[in-house]
N, C-alpha and C positions, 0 to 999 in steps of 0.2 A: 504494500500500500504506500504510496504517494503521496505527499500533505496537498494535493490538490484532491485526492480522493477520501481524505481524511477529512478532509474542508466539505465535501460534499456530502458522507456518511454524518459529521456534527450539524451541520443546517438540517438533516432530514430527522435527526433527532431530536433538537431544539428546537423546530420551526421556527429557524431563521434566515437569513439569506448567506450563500454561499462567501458572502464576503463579508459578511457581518463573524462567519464560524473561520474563514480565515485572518480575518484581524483575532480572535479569540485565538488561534493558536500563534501567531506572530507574539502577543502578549506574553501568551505561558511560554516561549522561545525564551524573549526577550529576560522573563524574570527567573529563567530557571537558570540563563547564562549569569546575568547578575552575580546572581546566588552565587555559583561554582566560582567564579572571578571573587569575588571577596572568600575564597576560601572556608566555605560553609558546606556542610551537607544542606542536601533540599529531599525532605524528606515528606512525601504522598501515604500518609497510614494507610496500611494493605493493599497501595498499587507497588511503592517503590522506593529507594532511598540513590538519589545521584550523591556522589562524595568527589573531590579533588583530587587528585594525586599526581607527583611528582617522577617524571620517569626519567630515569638514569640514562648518564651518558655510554655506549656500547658500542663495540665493535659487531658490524653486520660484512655481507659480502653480496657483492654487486652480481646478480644473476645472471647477467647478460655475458659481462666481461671477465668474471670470477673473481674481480680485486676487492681487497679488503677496501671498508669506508666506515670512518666515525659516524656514529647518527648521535647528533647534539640530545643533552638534556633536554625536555620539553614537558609543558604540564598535561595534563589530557583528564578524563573524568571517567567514573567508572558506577554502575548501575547494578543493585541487588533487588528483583525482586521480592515483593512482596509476600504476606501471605492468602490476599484473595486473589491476588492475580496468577500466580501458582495455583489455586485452587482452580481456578476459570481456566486455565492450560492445560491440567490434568483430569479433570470431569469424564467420565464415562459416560457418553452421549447412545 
């Protein structure tokens, strides 16, 4: 799924207009980057917890041409579901 079909499944759930449900997810974008930039968990009770985290400088190698290459320190974010969104994954339907 797509945030352009994600935008059109929340307008048919909210009865709102597709751009009304994409400005709503631009929002929860906008504040869950926030969030993770000021070094904060953003944490959704029983969908999810996003956290911060800092990842190490490391040697990788280059697929194409086999050479070794530094990949710089960089921050990046990392996601633990929940536990009704796990429930909702594993359901016997």
């Amino acid at each position: 799924m797509n945030k352009q079909e994600l935008a059109r499944q929340i307008a048919s759930e909210m009865s709102v207009t597709i751009t009304e449900a994409m400005r709503f997810i631009n929002a929860f974008q906008n504040a869950l980057t926030a969030g993770v930039k000021r070094d904060e968990s953003v944490i959704m009770q029983g969908f999810g917890t996003f956290w911060p985290w800092q990842q190490k400088e490391r040697m990788a190698r280059n697929p194409k041409t086999g050479e070794d290459v530094m990949i710089q320190s960089r921050s990046s974010v990392k996601f633990k579901p929940g536990v009704y969104l796990l429930e909702a994954l594993n359901k016997e339907e």
